[in-house]
Residue frames relative to the residue before (quaternion, step in Angstrom):
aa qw qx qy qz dx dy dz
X 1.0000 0.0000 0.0000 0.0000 0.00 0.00 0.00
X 0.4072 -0.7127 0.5097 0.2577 3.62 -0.68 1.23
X 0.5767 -0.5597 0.4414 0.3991 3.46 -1.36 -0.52
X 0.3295 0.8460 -0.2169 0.3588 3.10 1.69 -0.28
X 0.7992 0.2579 0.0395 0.5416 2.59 0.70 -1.86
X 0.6311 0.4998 -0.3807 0.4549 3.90 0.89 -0.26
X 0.6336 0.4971 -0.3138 0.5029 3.69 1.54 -0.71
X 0.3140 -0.7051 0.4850 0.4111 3.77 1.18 -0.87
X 0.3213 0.6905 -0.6154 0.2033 3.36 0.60 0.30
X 0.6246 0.4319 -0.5779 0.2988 3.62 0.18 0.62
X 0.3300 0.7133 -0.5771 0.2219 3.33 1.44 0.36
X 0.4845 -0.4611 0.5580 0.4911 3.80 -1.48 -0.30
X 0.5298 -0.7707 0.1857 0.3014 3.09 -1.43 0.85
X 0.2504 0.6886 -0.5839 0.3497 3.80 1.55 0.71
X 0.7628 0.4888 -0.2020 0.3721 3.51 0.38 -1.05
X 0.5893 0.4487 -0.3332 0.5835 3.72 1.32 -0.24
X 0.6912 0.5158 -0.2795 0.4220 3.29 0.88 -0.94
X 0.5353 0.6023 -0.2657 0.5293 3.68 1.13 -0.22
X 0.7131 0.4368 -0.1927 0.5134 3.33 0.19 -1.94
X 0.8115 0.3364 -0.2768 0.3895 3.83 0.59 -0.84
X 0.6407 0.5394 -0.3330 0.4334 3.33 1.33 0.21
X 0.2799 0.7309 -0.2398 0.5744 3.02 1.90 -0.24
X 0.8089 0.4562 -0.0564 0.3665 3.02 -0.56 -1.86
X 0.7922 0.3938 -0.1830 0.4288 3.49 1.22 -1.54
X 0.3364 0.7069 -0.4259 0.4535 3.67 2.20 -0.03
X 0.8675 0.3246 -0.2004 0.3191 2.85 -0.16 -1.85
X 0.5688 0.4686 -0.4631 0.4924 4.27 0.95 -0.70
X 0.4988 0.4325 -0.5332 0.5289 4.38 0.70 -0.29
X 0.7374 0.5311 -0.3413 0.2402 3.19 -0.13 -1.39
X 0.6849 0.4756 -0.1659 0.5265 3.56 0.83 -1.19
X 0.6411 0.3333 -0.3809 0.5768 3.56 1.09 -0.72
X 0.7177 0.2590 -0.5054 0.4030 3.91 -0.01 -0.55
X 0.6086 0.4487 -0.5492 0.3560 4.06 0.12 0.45
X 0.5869 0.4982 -0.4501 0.4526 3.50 0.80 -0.10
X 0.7169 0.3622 -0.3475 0.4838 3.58 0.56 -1.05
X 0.7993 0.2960 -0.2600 0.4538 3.95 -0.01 -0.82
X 0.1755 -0.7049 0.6395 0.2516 3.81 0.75 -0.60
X 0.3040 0.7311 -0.5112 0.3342 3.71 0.66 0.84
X 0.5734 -0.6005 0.4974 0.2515 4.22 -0.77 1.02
X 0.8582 0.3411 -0.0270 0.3826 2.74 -0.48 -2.14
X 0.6354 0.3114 -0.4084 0.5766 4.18 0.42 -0.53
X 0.6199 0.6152 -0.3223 0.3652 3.86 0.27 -0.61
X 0.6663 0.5562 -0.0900 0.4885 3.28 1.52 -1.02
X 0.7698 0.3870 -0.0427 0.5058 2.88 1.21 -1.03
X 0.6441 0.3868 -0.4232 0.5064 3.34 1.62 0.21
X 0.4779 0.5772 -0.4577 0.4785 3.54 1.36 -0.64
X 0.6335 0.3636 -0.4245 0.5351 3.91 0.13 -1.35
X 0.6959 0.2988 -0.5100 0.4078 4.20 -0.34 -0.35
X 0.7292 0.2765 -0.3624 0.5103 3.81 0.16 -0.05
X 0.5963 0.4322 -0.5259 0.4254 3.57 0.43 0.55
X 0.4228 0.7966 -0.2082 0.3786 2.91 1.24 -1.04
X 0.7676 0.4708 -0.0181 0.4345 3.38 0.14 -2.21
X 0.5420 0.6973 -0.2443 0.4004 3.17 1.33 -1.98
X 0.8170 0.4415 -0.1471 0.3406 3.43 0.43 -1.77
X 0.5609 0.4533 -0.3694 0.5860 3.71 1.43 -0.65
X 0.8298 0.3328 -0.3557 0.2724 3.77 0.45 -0.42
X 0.2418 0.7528 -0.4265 0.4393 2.96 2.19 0.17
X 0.7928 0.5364 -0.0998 0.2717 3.03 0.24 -2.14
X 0.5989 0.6596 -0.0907 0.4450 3.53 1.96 -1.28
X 0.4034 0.6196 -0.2554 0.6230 3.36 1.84 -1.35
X 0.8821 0.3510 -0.1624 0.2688 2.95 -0.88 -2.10
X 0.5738 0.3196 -0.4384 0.6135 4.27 1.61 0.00
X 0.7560 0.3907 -0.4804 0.2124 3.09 -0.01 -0.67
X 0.4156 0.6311 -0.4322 0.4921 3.78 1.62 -0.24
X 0.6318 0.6254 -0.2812 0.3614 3.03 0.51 -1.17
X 0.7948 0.4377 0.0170 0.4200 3.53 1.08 -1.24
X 0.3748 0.8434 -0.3746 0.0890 3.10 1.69 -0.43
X 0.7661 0.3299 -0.2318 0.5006 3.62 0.60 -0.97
X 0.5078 0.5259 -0.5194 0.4425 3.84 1.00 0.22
X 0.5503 -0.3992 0.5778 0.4517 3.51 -2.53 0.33
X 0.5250 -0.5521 0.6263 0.1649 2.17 -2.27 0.58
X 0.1218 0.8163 -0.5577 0.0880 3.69 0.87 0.77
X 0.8175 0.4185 -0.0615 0.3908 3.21 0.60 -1.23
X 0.3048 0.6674 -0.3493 0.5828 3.26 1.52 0.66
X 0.6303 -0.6757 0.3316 0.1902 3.89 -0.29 1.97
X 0.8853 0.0575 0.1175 0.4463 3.01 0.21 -1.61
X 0.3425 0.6593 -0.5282 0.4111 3.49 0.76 1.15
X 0.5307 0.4471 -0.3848 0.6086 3.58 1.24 -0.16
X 0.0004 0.7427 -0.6638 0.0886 3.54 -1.18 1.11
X 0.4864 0.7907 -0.3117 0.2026 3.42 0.71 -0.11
X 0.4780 0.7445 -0.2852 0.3686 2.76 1.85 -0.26
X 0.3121 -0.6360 0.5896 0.3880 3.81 -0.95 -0.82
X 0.7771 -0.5298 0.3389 -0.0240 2.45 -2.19 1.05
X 0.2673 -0.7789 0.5143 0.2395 3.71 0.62 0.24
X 0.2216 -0.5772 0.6075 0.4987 3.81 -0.54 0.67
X 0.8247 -0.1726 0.5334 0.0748 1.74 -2.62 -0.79
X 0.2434 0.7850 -0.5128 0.2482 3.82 -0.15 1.42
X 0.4229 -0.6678 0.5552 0.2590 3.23 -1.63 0.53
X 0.7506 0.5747 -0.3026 0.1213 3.44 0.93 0.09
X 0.1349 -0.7460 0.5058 -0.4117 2.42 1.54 1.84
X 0.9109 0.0957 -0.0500 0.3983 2.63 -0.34 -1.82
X 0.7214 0.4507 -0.4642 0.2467 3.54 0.23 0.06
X 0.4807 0.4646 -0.5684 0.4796 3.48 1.27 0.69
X 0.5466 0.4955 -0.5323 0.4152 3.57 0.56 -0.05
X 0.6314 0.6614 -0.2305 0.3328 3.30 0.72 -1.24
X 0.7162 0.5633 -0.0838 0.4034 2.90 1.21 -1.00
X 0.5139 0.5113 -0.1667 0.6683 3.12 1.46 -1.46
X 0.6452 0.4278 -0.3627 0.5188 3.88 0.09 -0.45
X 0.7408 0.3804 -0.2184 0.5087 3.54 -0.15 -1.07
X 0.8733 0.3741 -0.1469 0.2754 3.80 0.76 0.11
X 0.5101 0.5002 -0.3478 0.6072 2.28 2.29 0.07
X 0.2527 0.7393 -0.5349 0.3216 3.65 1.56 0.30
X 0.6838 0.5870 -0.3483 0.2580 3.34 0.73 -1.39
X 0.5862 0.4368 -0.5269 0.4335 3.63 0.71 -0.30
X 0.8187 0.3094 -0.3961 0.2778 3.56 0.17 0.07
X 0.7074 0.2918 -0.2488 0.5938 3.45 1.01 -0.78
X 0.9127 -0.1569 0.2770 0.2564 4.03 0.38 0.06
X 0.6962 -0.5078 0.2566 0.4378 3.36 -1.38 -0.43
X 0.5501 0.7608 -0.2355 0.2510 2.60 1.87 -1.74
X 0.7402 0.4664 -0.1712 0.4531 3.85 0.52 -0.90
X 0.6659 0.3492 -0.3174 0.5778 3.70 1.47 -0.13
X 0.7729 0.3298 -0.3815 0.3851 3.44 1.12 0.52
X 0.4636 0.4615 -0.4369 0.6174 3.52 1.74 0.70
X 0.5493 0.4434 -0.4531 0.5444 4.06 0.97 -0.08
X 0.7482 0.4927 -0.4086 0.1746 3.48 0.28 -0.48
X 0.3143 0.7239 -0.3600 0.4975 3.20 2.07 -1.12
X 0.8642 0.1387 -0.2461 0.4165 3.95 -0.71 -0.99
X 0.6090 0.4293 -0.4613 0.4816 3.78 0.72 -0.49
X 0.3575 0.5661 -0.5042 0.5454 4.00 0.60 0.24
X 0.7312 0.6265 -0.1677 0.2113 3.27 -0.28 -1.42
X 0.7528 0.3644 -0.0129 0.5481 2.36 0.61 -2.32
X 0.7698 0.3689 -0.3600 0.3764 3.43 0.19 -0.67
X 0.5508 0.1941 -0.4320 0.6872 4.19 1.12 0.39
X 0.7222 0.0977 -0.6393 0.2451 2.90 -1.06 1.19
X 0.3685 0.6495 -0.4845 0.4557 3.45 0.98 0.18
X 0.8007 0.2451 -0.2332 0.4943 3.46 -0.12 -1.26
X 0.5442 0.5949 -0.3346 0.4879 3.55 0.75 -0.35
X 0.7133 0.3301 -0.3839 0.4846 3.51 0.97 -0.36
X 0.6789 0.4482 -0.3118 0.4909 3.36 0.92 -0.84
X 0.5850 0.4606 -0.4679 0.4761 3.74 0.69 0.63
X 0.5819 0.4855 -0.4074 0.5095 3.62 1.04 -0.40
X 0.5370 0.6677 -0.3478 0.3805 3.45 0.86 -1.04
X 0.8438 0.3385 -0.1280 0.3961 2.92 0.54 -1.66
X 0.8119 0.1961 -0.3719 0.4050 3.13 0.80 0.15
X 0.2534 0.6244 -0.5324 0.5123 3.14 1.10 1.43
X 0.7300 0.3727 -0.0557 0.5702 3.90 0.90 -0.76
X 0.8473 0.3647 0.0341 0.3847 3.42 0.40 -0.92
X 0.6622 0.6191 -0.2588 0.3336 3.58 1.10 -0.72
X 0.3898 -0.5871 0.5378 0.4627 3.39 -1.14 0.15
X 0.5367 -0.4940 0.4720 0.4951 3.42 -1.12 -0.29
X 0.7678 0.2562 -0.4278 0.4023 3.51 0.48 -0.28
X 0.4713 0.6102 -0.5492 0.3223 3.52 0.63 0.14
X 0.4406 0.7442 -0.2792 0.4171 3.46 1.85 -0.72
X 0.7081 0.5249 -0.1159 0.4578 2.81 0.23 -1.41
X 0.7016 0.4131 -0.3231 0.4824 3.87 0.24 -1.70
X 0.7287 0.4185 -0.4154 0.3483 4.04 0.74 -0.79
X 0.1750 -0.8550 0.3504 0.3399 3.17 0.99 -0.87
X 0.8352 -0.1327 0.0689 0.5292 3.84 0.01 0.07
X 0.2007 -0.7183 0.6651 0.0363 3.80 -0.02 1.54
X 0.5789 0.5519 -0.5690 0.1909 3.86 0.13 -0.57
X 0.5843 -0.4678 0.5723 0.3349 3.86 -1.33 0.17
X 0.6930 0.2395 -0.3382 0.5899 4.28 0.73 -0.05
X 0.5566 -0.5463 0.5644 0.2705 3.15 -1.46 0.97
X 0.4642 -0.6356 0.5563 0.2666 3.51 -1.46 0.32
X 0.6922 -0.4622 0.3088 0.4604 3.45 -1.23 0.08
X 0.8644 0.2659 -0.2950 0.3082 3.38 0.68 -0.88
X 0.2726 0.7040 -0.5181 0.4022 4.03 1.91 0.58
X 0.6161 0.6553 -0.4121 0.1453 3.68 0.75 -1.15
């Protein structure tokens, strides 16, 4: 018997990724009750590696289940898609949302300097994921009826 096979690493990699996050709960967990003797953080790291444990339990026991079947139906084996550029408005709706939920404690002030980037962030976000989509998704005539999603005017908008 290989190590391979005693470690499951022939699992797919949702199911490693689980089992080892799992696994990596409960050895914190046990170590952060020995060092702090503390309930409540102890609890909560065991219940995240029990937690984890069970979805990769559960991941194992289909994907055994499946062994001699395609992998059709497996999320992320389709790549064909496209890439989303590159943006911050990720983070400045987070930003934003952060810096504005200050306001329940200190006020107004922080839910009107949060709003400024969560504005932002959240048109050009959806704005990207509408170009996207209809970069990936569209009919052609749905193309057409929007006409140019890009951020530069065309020759004949000028």
């Amino acid at each position: 018997m290989t190590w391979r096979r005693v470690l499951r690493l022939r699992q797919p990699h949702e199911t490693r990724f689980f089992v080892l996050l799992g696994a990596f709960g409960l050895l914190l967990g046990a170590g952060y009750w020995f060092l702090s003797y503390e309930a409540a953080g102890t609890a909560l790291l065991l219940g995240f590696g029990l937690a984890n444990g069970i979805v990769g339990g559960f991941l194992a026991a289909d994907s055994a289940a499946r062994a001699g079947t395609d992998d059709d139906d497996r999320p992320f084996l389709d790549e064909s898609g496209r890439f989303p550029a590159a943006s911050l408005a990720p983070f400045a709706v987070g930003l934003g949302v952060a810096t504005a939920s200050t306001a329940v404690v200190f006020g107004a002030a922080p839910l009107v300097a949060g709003a400024l980037p969560l504005a932002w962030g959240t048109w050009t976000w959806l704005r990207g994921a509408g170009a996207e989509w209809m970069a990936t998704e569209a009919t052609p005539e749905e193309r057409q009826a929007d006409g140019p999603r890009s951020g530069r005017r065309s020759a004949e908008n000028r």
